[in-house]
C-alpha positions in Angstrom: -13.4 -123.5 -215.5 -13.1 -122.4 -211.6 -16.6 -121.3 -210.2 -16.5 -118.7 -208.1 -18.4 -119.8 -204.7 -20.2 -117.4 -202.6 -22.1 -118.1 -198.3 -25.5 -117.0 -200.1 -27.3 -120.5 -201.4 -30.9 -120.8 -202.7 -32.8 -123.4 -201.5 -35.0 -124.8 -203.9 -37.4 -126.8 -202.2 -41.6 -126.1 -202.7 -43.3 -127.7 -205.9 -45.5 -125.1 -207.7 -48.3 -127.8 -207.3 -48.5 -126.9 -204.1 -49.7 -123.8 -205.0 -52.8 -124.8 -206.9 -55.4 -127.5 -207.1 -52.9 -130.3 -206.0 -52.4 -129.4 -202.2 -56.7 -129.3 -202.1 -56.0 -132.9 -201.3 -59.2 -134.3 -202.2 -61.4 -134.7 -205.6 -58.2 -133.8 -208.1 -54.5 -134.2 -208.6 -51.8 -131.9 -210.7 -52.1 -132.6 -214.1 -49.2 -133.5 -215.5 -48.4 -131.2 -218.7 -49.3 -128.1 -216.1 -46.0 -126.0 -215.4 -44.1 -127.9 -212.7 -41.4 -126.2 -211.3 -39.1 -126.9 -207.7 -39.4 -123.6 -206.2 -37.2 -121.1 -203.9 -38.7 -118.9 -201.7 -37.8 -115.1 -202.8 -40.1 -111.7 -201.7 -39.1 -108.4 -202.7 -40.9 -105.2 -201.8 -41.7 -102.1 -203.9 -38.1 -100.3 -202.2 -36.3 -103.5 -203.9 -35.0 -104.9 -201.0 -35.2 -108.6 -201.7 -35.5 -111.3 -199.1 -34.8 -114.8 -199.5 -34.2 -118.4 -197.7 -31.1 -120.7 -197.9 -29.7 -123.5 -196.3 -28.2 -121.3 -194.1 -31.3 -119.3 -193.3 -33.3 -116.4 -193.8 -31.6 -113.2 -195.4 -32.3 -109.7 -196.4 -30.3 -107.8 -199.2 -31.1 -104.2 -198.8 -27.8 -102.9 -199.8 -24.5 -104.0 -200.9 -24.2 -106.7 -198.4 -27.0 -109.0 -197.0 -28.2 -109.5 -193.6 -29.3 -112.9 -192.2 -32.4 -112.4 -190.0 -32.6 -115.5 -188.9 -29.8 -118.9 -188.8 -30.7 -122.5 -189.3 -30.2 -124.4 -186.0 -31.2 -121.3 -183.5 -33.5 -121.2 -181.0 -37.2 -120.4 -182.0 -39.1 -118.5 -179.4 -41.6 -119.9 -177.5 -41.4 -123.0 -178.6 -40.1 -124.9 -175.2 -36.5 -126.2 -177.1 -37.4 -125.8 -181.1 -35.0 -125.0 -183.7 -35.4 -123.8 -187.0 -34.7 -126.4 -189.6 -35.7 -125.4 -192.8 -38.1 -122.3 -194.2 -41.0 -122.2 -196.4 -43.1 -119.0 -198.1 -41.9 -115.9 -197.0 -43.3 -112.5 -197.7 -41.8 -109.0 -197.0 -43.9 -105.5 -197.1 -43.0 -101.8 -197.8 -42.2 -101.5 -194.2 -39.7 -104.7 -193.8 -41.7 -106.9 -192.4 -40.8 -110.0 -193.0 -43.2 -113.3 -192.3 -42.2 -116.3 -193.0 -43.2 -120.2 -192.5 -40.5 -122.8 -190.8 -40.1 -125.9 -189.8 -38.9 -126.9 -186.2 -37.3 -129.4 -184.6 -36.3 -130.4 -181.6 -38.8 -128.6 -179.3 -43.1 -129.1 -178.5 -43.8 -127.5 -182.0 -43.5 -128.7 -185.2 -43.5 -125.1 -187.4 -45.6 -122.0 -187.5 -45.6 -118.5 -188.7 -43.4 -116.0 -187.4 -42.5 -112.4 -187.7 -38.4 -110.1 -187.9 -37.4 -107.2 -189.1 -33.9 -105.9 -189.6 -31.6 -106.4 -186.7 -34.6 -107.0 -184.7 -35.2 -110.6 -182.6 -37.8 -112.8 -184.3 -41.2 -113.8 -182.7 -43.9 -116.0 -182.9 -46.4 -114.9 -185.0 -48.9 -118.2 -184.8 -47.9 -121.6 -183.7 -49.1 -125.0 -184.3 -50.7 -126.6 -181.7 -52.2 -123.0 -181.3 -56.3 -123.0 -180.8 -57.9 -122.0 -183.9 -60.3 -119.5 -183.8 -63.8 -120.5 -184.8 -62.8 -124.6 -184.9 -63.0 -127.4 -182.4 -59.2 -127.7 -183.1 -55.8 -126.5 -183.5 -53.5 -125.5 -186.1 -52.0 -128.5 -187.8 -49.9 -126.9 -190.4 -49.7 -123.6 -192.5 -49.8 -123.5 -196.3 -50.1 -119.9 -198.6 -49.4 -117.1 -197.1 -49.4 -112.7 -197.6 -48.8 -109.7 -196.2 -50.2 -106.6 -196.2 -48.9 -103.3 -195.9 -49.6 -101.8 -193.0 -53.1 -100.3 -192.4 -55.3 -97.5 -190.1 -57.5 -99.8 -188.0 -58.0 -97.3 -185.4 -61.7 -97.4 -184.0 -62.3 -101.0 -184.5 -59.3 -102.2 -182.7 -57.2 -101.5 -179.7 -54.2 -100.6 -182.1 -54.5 -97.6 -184.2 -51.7 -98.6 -187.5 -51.2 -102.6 -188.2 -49.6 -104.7 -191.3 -51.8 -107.8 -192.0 -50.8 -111.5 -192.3 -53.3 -114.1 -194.4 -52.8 -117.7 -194.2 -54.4 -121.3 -195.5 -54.2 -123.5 -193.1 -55.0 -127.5 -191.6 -56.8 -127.1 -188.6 -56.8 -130.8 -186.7 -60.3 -131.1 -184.7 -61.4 -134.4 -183.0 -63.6 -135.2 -186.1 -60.5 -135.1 -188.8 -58.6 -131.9 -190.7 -60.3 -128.6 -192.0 -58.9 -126.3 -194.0 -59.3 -122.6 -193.5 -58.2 -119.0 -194.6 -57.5 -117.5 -191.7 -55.8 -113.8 -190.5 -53.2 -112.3 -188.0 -52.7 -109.3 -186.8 -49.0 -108.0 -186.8 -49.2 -105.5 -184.2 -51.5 -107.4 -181.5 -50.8 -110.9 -182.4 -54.6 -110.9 -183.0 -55.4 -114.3 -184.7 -59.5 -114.5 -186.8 -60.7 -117.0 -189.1 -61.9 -115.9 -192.6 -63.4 -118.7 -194.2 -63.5 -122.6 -193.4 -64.0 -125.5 -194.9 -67.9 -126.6 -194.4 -68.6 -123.0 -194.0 -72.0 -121.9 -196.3 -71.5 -120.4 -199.1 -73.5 -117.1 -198.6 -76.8 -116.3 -199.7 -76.1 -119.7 -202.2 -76.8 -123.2 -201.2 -73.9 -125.0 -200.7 -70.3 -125.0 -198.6 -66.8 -124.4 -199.0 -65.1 -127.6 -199.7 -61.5 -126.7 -200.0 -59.6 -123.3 -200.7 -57.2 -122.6 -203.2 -54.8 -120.0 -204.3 -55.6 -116.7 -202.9 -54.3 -112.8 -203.0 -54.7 -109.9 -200.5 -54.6 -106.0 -201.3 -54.3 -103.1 -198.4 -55.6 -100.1 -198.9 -54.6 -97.2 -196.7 -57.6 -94.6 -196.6 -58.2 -91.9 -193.8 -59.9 -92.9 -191.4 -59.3 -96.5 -191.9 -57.7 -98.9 -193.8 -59.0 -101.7 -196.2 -57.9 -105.4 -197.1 -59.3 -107.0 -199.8 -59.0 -110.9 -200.3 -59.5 -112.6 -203.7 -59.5 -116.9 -203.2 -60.5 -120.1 -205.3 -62.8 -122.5 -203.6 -63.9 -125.5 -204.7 -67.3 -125.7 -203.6 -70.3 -128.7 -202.6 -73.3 -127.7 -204.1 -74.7 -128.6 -207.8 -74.6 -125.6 -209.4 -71.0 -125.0 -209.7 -67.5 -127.0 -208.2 -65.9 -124.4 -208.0 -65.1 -120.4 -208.0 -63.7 -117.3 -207.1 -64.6 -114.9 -204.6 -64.0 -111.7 -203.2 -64.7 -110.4 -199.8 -63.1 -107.8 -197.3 -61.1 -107.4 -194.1 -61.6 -104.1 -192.0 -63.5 -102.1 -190.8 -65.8 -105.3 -190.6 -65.3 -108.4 -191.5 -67.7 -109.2 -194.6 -70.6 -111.4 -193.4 -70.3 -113.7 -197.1 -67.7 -113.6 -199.7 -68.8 -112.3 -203.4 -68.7 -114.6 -206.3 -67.3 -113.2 -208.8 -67.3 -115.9 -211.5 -68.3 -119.8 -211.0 -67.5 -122.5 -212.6 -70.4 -123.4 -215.7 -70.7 -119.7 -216.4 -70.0 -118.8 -219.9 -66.0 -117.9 -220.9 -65.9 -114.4 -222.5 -63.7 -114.7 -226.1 -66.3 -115.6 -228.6 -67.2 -118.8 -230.4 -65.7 -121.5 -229.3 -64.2 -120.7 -225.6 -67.0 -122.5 -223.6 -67.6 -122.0 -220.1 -65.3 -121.7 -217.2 -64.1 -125.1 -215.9 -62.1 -125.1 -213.0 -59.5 -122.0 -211.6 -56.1 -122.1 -210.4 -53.6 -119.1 -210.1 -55.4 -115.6 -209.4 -53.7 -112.1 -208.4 -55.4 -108.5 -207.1 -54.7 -105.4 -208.1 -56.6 -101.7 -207.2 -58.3 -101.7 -210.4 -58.6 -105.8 -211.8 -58.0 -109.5 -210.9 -56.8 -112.3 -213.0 -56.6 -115.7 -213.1 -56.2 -119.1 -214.7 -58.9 -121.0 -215.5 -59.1 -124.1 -217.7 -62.5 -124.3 -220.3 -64.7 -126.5 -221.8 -65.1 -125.5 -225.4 -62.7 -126.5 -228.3 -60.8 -123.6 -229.3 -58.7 -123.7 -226.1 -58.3 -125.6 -223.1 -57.2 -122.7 -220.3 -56.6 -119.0 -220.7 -55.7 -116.0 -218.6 -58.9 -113.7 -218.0 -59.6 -110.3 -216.2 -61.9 -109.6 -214.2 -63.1 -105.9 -213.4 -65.4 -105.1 -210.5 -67.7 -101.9 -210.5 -70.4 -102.4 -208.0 -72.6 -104.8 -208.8 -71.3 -105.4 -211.6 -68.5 -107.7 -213.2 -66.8 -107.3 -216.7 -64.8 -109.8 -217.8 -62.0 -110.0 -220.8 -60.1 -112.9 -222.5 -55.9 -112.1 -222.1 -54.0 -115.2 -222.8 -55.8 -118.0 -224.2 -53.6 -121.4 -225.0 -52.7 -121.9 -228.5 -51.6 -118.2 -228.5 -48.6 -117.0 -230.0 -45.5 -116.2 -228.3 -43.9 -112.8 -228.5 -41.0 -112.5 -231.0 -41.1 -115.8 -233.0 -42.7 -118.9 -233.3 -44.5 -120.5 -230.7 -47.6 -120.8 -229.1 -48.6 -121.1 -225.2 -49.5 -124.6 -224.0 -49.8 -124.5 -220.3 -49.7 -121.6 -217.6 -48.7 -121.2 -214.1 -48.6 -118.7 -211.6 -49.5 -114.9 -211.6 -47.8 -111.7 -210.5 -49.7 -108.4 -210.7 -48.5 -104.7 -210.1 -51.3 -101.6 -209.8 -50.0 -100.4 -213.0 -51.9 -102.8 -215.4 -49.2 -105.1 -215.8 -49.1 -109.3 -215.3 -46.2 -111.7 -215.3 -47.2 -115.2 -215.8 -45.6 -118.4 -216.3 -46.4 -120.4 -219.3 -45.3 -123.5 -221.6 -44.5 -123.3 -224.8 -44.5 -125.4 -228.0 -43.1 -124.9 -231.8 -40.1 -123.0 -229.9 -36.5 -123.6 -229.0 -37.6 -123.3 -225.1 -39.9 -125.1 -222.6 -41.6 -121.5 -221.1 -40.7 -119.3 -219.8 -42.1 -116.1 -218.0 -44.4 -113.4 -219.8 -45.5 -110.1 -219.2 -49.2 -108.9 -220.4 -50.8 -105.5 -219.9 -54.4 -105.1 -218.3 -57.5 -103.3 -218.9 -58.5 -102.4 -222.4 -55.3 -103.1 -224.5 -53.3 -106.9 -224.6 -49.8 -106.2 -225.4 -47.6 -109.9 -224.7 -43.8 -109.5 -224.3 -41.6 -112.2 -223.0 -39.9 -111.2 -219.5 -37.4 -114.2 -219.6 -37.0 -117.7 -221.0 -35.4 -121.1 -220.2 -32.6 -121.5 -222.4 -31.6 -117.8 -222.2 -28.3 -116.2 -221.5 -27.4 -115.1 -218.0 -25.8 -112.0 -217.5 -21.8 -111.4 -216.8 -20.2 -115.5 -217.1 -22.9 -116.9 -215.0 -24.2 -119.4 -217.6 -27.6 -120.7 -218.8 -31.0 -120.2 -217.2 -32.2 -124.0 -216.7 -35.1 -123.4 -214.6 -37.2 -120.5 -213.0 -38.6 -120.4 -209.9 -40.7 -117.9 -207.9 -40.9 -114.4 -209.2 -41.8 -111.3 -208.0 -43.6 -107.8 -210.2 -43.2 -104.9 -208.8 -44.9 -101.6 -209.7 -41.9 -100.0 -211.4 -42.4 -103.1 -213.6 -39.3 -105.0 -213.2 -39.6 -108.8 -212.5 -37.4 -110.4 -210.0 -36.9 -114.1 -210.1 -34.9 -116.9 -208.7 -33.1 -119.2 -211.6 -30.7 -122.5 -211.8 -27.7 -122.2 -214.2 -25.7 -124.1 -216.2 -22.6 -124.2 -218.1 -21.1 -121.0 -216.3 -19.7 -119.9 -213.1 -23.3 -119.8 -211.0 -25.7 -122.2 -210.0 -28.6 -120.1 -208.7 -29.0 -116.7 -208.4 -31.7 -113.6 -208.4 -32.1 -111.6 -211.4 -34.5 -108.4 -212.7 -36.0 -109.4 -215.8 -37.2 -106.8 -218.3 -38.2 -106.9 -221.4 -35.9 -110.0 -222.0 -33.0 -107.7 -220.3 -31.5 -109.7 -217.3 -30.0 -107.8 -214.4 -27.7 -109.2 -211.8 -28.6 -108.5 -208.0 -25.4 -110.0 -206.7 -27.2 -112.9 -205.0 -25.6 -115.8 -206.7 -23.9 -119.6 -205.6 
């Protein structure tokens, strides 16, 4: 059969590890049956336009035909000679901003965090080599990444609108490394710490010991805009290894984060659940959080929980727990990955699967008082048009119309990767294909 080849190649090139527990780099390493997957780095805003890396570059599909923003091999500014070589996360807003993460060569820096919109020239947005705020060091290199939407910050800075970038990063001091979450304004260039590692932990005894997986919410308000920011820590005090906190960004920075579940607190799903263990994917939305979080009782090993916040006060609710069934057929979940939350009470997740003629897949469950589980997409299922076989899935997007967009490899047709909108086990083409 004669495959059709098109300029637009994903680039599959971040373990999912990386994203979780592994990249902590110290007490733990990825267990093995977790959901490993290579993944391609994909972002797509609630207008649909989707934006996307290759080995070609950086490219934005917000109509027919796409538009590369920035070329492998150009010039990086600022940077006294760099070039880009390769690209990592990338993240694109309401707006079109698009930051992204890359790799230079070729010049005094090695990679850093930079900023383009459509048809506009890219800039700097931090650098390594770059003073860290709040350190004895600089920026060594640059992990997780969001964006924000873009915010009223008038009265509290010299810039009355801005969209907001948050980032994990290795600062390098004289000592050794230290991780951090730190921020960046946009409009301003304006760089803060958040959090670091060593830092107390609040009113608790203790200190952060490294930072996990993290998710960031704007919210636009007259007179001034809001950021919230969700992370997993893993933490040096007795009490607990490790948790989850919540704190806020404009129009102060909070003094302390807020726990809002620890590690040895009891697991909410009745006899047998245990208490919370360790945490390792976790998403915001206006109303709930969720996350992953592995147990220490026998019915189940790891689940997906919500979390609800209303003042002082935190509710919690078991979602997903492993051993569950699938949707439509046999099966039961084994393993889950990453999270995707829209403000419509709706979560994609990845997940295993055993008992079923498929390996995972990703699934969609509804939030707050009803758990409704429907399948979004499998490995092993059809593509649409001649383009083959889904093989493997890779990042994935929810947006708050409630389609899914993901990145997949193909076999046994005329693709090899491609973008798709998943729905309800209804795959859509976006014409972004090799």
């Amino acid at each position: 059969m004669r495959r059709r080849h098109r300029h637009i190649a994903l680039l599959l090139g971040v373990g999912l590890a990386t994203l979780g527990p592994a990249s902590w780099g110290g007490r733990r390493a990825a267990m093995p049956e977790e959901p490993s997957i290579e993944l391609a780095h994909l972002s797509v805003n609630d207008h649909e336009d989707i934006v996307y890396t290759t080995s070609e570059g950086l490219f934005l599909k917000s109509g027919p035909r796409p538009l590369r923003l920035v070329a492998v091999g150009a010039e990086a500014p600022m940077t006294r000679g760099g070039r880009f070589r390769t690209f990592g996360p990338v993240r694109i807003n309401r707006r079109g901003t698009v930051v992204f993460h890359a790799a230079l060569e070729g010049g005094e820096v090695s990679s850093g965090l930079f900023i383009v919109r459509a048809r506009e020239r890219v800039r700097p947005l931090v650098l390594a080599g770059q003073l860290a705020p709040q350190t004895r060091g600089r920026f060594a290199a640059f992990e997780r990444l969001e964006l924000t939407d873009r915010i009223r910050v008038f009265g509290i800075l010299p810039i009355p609108e801005t969209e907001v970038v948050i980032f994990r990063a290795i600062v390098e001091e004289e000592e050794g490394t230290r991780s951090g979450l730190f921020f960046a304004l946009v409009e301003g260039g304006d760089v803060g710490a958040l959090l670091l590692q060593g830092q107390p932990i609040g009113v608790r005894r203790g200190r952060y010991r490294a930072f996990g997986d993290f998710s960031a919410l704007s919210i636009d308000t007259f007179p001034l805009g809001t950021v919230r920011i969700v992370f997993i820590a893993e933490l040096e005090e007795d009490a607990a290894s490790e948790g989850i906190f919540l704190m806020t960004l404009f129009p102060r920075l909070s003094e302390f984060a807020r726990p809002i579940v620890l590690s040895g607190e009891d697991a909410p799903g009745g006899p047998g659940i245990g208490r919370f263990d360790q945490f390792r994917f976790v998403s915001l939305n206006r109303n709930e959080l969720a996350f992953v979080a592995t147990l220490t009782g026998e019915r189940a090993n790891e689940g997906i929980f919500e979390a609800v916040v209303v003042g002082p006060l935190v509710f919690f609710q078991t979602k997903v727990l492993q051993g569950g069934n699938v949707p439509f057929g046999p099966g039961r979940f084994e393993r889950f990955g990453e999270l995707s939350s829209n403000n419509s009470e709706q979560l994609v997740f990845r997940a295993t699967v055993i008992e079923r003629d498929t390996p995972g897949g990703l699934y969609l469950v509804t939030l707050g008082p009803l758990t409704v589980t429907t399948t979004v997409v499998e490995i092993g299922d059809q593509a649409p048009q001649r383009d083959g076989r889904i093989t493997q899935i890779g990042e994935f997007v929810l947006l708050e119309n409630g389609k899914t967009y993901f990145q997949a490899s193909l076999a046994d047709g005329d693709a090899h990767e491609a973008i798709y909108i998943g729905s309800a086990r209804r795959l859509f083409p976006t014409g972004i294909q090799r």
